[in-house]
C-alpha positions in Angstrom: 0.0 0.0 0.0 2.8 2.4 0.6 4.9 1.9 -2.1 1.4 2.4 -4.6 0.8 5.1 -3.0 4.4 6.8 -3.1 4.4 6.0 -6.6 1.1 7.7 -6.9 2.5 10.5 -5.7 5.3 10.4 -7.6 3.9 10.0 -10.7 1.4 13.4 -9.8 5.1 14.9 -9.0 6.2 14.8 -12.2 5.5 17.3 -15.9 3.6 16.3 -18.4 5.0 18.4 -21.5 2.9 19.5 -24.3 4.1 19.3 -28.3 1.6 20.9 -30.9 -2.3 19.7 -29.2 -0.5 16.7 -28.4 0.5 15.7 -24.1 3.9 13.6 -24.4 3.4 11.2 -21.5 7.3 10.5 -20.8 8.3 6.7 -19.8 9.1 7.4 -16.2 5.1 8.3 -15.8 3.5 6.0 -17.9 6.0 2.9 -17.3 5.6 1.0 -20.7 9.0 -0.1 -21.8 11.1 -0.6 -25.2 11.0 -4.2 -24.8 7.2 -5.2 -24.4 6.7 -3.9 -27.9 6.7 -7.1 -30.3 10.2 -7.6 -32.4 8.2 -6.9 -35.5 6.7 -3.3 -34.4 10.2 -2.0 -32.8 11.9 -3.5 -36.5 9.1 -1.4 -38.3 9.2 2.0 -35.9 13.2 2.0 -35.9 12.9 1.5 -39.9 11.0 4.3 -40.6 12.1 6.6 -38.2 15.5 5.6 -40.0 14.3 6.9 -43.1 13.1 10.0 -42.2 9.5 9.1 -41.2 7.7 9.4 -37.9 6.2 6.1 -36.9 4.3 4.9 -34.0 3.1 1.4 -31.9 -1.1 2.7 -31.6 -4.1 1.8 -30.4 -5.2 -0.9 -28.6 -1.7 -2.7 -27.9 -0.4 0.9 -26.1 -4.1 0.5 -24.6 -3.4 -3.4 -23.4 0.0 -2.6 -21.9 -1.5 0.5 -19.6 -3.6 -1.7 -18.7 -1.3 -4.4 -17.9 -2.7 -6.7 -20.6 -0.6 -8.7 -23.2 -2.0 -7.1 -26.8 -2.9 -9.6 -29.5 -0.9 -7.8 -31.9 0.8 -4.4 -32.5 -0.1 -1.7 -35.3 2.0 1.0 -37.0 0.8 4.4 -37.3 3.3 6.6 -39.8 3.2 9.7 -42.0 4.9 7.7 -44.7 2.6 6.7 -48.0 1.8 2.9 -48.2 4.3 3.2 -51.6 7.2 4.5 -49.2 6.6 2.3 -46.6 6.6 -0.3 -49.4 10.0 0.6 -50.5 11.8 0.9 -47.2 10.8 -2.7 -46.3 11.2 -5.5 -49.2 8.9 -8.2 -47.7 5.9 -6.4 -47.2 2.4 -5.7 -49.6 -0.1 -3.3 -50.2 -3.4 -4.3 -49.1 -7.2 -2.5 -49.0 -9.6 -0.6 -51.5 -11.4 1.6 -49.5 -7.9 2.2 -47.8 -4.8 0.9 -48.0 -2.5 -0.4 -45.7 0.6 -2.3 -45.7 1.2 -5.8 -44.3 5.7 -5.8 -43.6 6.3 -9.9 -42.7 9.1 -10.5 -40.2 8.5 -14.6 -39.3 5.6 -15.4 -38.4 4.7 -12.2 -37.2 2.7 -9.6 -39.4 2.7 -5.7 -38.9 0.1 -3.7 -40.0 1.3 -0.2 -40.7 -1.5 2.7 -41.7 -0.9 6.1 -42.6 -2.4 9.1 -41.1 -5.8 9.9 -41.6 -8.0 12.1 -42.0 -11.8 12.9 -41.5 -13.2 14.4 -44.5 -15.4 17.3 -44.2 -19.6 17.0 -43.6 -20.5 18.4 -46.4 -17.8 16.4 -48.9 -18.4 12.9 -47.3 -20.1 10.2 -48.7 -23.0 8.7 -46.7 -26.1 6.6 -47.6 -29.2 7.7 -46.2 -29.1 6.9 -42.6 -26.3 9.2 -42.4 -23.5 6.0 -42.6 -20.0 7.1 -43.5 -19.1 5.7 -47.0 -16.0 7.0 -47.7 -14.6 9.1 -44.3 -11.3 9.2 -44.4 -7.8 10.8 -46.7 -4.3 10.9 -45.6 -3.6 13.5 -43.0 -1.0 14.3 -40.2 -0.7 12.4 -36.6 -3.5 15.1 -35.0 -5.9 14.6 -37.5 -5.6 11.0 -37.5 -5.8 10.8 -33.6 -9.1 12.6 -34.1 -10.5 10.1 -36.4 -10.1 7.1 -34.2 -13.2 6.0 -32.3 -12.2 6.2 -28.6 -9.9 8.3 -26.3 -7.7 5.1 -25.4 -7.6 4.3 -28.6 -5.8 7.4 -29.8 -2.3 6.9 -28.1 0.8 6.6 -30.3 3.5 5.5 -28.7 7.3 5.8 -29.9 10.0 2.9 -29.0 12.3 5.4 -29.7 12.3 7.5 -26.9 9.3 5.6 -24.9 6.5 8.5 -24.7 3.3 8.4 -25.5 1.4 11.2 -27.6 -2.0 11.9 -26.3 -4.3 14.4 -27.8 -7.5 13.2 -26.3 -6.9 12.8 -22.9 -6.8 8.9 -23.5 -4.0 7.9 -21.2 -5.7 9.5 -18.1 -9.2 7.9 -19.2 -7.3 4.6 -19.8 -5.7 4.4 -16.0 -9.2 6.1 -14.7 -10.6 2.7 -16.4 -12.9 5.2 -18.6 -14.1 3.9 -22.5 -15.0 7.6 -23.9 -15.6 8.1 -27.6 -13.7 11.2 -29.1 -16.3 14.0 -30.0 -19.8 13.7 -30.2 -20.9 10.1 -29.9 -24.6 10.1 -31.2 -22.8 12.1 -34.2 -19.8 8.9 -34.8 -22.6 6.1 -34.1 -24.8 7.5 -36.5 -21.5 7.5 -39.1 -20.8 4.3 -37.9 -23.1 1.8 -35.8 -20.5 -0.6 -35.7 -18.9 1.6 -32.9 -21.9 0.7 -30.9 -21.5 -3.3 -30.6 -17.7 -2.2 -30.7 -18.2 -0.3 -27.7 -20.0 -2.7 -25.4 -17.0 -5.4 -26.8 -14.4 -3.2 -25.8 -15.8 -2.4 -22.1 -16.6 -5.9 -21.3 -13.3 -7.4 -23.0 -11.2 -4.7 -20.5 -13.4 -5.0 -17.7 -13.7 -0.9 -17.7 -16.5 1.3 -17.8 -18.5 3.1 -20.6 -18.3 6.5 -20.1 -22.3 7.9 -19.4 -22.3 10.3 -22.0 -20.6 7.2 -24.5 -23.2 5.1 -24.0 -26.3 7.1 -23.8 -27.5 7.2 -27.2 -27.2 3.3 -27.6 -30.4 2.4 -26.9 -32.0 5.3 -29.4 -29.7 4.3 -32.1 -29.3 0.7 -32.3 -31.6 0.6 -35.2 -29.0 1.5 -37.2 -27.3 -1.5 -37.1 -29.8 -3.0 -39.2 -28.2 -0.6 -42.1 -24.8 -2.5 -41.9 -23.8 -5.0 -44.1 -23.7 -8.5 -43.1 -20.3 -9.3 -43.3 -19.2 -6.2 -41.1 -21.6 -8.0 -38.7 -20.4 -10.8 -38.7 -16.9 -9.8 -38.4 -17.8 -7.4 -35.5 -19.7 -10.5 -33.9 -16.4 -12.8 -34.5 -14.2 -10.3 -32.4 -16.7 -10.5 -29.8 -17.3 -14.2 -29.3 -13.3 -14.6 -29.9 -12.5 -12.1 -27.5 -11.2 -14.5 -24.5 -14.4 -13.0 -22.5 -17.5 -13.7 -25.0 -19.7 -14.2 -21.7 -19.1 -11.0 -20.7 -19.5 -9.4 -24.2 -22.8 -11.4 -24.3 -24.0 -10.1 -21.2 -23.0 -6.7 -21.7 -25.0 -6.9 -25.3 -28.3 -7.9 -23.1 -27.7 -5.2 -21.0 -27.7 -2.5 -23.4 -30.3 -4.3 -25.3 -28.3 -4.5 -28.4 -28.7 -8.3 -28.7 -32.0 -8.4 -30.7 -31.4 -9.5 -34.3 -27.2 -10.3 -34.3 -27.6 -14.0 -33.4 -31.5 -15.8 -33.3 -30.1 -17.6 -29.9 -29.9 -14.2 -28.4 -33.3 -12.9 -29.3 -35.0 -16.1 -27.5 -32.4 -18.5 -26.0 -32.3 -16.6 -22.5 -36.3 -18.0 -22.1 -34.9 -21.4 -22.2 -33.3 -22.8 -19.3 -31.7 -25.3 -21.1 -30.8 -23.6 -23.8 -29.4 -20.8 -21.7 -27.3 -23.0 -19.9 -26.3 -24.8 -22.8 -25.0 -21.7 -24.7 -23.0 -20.3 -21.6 -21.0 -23.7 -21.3 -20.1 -23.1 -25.0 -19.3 -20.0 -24.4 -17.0 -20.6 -21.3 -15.4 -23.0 -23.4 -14.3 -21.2 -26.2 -12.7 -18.4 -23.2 -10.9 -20.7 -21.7 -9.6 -22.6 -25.0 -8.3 -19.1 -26.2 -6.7 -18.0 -22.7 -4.7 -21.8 -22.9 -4.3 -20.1 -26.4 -5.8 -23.5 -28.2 -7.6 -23.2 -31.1 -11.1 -22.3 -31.8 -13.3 -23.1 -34.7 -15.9 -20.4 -35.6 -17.7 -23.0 -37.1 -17.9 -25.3 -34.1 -19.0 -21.7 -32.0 -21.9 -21.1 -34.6 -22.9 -24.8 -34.6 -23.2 -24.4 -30.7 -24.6 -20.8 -30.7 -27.9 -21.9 -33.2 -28.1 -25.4 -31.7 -31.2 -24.6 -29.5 -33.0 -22.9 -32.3 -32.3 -26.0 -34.4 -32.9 -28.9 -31.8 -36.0 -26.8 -30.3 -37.8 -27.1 -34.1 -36.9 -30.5 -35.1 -38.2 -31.7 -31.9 -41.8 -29.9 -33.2 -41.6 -31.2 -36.2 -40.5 -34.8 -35.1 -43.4 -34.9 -32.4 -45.9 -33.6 -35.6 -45.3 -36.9 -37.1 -42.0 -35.9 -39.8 -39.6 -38.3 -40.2 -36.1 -37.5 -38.3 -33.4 -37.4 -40.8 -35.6 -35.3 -43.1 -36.9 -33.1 -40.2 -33.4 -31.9 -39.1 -32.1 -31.6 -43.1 -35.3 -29.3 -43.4 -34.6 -27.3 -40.0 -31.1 -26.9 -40.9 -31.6 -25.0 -43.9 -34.3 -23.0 -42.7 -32.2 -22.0 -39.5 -29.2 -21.2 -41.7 -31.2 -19.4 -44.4 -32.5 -17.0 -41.5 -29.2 -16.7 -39.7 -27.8 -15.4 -43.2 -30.4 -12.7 -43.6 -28.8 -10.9 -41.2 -24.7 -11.8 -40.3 -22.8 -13.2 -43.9 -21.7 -16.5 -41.7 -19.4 -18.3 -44.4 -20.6 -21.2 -46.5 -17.1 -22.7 -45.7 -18.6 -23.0 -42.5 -22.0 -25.1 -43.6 -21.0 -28.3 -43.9 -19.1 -28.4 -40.8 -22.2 -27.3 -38.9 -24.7 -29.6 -40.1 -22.2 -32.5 -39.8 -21.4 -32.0 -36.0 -25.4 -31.3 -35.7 -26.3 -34.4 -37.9 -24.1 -36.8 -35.6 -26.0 -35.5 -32.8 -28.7 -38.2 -33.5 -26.1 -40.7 -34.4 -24.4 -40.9 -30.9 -27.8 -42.2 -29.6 -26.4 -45.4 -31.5 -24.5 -48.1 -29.8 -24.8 -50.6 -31.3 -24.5 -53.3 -34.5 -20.9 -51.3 -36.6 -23.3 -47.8 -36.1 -20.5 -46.7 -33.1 -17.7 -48.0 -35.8 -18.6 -46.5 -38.7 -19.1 -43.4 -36.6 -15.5 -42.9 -35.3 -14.3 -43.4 -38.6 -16.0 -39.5 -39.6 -13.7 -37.3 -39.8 -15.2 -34.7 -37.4 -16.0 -37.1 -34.6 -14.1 -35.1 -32.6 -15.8 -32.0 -32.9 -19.6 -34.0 -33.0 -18.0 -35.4 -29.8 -17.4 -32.3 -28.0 -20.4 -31.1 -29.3 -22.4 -34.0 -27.2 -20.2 -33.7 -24.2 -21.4 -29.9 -24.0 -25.1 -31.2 -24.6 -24.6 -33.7 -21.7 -22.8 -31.0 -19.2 -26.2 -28.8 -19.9 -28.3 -31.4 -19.0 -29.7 -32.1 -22.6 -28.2 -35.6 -22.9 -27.3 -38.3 -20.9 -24.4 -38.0 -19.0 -24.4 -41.5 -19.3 -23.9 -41.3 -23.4 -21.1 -39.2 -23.1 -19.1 -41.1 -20.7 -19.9 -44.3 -23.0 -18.1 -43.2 -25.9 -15.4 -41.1 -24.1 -14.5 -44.8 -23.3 -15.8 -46.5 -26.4 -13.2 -44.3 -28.6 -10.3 -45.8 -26.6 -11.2 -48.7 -25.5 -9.6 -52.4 -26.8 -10.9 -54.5 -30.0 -12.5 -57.0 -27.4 -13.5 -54.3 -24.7 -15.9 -52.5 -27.6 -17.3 -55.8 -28.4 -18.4 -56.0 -24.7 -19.7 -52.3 -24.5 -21.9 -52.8 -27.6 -25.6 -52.8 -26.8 -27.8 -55.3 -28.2 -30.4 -54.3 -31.7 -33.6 -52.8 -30.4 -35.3 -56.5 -30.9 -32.6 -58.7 -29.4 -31.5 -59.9 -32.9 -30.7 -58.2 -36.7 -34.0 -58.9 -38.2 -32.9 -60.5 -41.2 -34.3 -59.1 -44.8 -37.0 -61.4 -46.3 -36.0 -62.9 -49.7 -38.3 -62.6 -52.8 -39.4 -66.3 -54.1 -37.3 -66.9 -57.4 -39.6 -66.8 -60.6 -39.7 -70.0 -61.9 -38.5 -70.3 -65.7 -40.4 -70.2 -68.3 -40.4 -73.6 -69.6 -40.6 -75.0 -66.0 -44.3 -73.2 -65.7 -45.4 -74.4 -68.8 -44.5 -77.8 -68.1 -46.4 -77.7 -64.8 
């Protein structure tokens, strides 16, 4: 407790000094050093410094490390043209249309580097009729491209160089005050881009800080717009979110602000079913803690999960109305896709994968004859399996399934034989034969 708060004062102690519009937060106040910026960024920074350029580590990695978080990956911020950028590192490539960046390789790790922006004028942008931002943004200088950016800690550069931090929103002290604020008016940037709004309640509940009042006010007016955003933007938006490391939270903080209705159909009705409910948060806790053991996670697998309860809930109504199973849930499938795609662009890579690990569903109910055998030869049995281990930690099915092919998949030649259950009648009814037709001259000489 002392030595917090003799730092505290310490840090108060010390001047702040003031370049242009800009506060230069120096090293010995803001304590992020040199060497937690990633090899790739410090290569980049000290290359075009080098050259005559002025570039910066910003956004949300200078964000993460103030806040004492390891950043999933650093950007570049420079004043240099994505053709000079281009020609001061040799493994790198221009990428974008509505803007380009530039992509410099150093192993396995990838730098994005972007150059200044700016915010073109009202009365020259390009919007479509709710007011949404078409084409918002030219090269400008480091002020104007601070002023662009959606949120105050958001808007920190930060130079390896000589460790400071250049701050011309007041983001560092909203950052350590655990404040999300949006730069200038936020009903004015949701309406020019409503993707800040689910970006917003992502970024608060991912950093466990709090959304400024006067940031999250207009939400609940606004959030119509989001119906005006493309589908893919959705669904990328919605990707971040549920691959954040804290989905539940994201989730919860969605319901909150009542931003849910219409992203995913599980979140416009799921909540009203206990099962489902409980079903979805288990998926959801297991994707978090997959990522934060930094294992992999398959988006499709998370979908497949995520519209499960919508699916299982109308084939059951259909299966009890008299339709056929296999047919039922090939029927449901579609529609439940068809619907999902109306509003997020969810990947037709991704199809197949779903409706296998939802079609295996019904086969794991079958133990016995080579059905089991056949069944670990698919090739996603291992997703369908951990699929049906989540249905039986819900409560859905039998936790009594699950354990019998968690051993069933390992078990001996002769120890499978034992575990097999017997055919529904005792025996394999066997197929009755048709009578051979007699010949022709055989009848005729009866």
């Amino acid at each position: 407790m002392i030595k917090k708060f003799l730092k505290r004062v310490f840090r108060k102690s010390l001047k702040v000094k003031t370049v242009g519009k800009a506060q230069v937060i120096p090293f010995s106040l803001h304590g992020v050093a040199r060497e937690q910026i990633s090899y790739g960024a410090k290569k980049v920074t000290d290359g075009l410094q080098a050259a005559g350029y002025q570039a910066y580590v910003v956004g949300g990695a200078v964000r993460d490390l103030l806040l004492e978080k390891t950043p999933k990956d650093f950007d570049v911020a420079t004043d240099a043209t994505p053709e000079e950028v281009r020609r001061v590192f040799r493994r790198s490539r221009i990428i974008g249309r509505r803007f380009r960046l530039v992509h410099v390789m150093f192993g396995e790790e990838v730098v994005e580097v972007s150059t200044f922006r700016r915010m073109i004028e009202a009365e020259d942008a390009q919007t479509d009729a709710h007011g949404r931002l078409l084409r918002d943004n030219e090269f400008g200088d480091q002020e104007q491209d601070a002023a662009r950016r959606d949120f105050t800690a958001n808007a920190l550069y930060y130079d390896p160089g000589t460790q400071e931090i250049f701050d011309y929103h007041r983001g560092y002290a909203d950052t350590r005050d655990g404040v999300l604020r949006m730069i200038g008016d936020p009903a004015v940037r949701y309406r020019e881009d409503p993707v800040r709004m689910l970006r917003a309640v992502r970024l608060s509940a991912k950093l466990g800080i709090k959304l400024e009042a006067a940031t999250a006010a207009p939400i609940g007016k606004m959030k119509d717009l989001l119906d005006n955003v493309p589908e893919a933007r959705m669904l990328d938006e919605m990707l971040k979110m549920l691959l954040s490391g804290n989905s539940v939270e994201c989730i919860q903080q969605l319901r909150k602000m009542d931003l849910h209705h219409g992203l995913l159909p599980m979140l416009d009705v799921i909540w009203a079913q206990p099962k489902g409910e409980k079903f979805i948060k288990l998926a959801l806790h297991n994707t978090d803690d997959r990522l934060r053991q930094d294992k992999s996670v398959s988006p499709a697998f998370l979908f497949a999960a995520l519209l499960w309860p919508e699916v299982q809930t109308e084939w059951e109504k259909r299966v009890k109305g008299g339709a056929r199973p296999i047919g039922a849930m090939h029927d449901v499938m579609d529609e439940v896709l068809a619907k999902q795609k109306s509003r997020m662009a969810i990947p037709h890579r991704h199809d197949a994968v779903m409706k296998e690990i939802w079609l295996m569903q019904q086969r794991f109910e079958q133990c016995s004859g080579q059905r089991p055998f056949r069944l670990l030869e698919h090739p996603r049995f291992r997703a369908g399996f951990d699929f049906l281990l989540l249905r039986c930690a819900s409560g859905e099915a039998s936790g009594e399934l699950g354990l019998w092919w968690d051993e069933f998949q390992d078990a001996s030649t002769e120890r499978r034989a034992e575990m097999l259950q017997p055919e529904g009648t005792g025996e394999k009814k066997r197929r009755r034969r048709k009578p051979r037709s007699k010949p022709a001259s055989s009848a005729a000489a009866e």
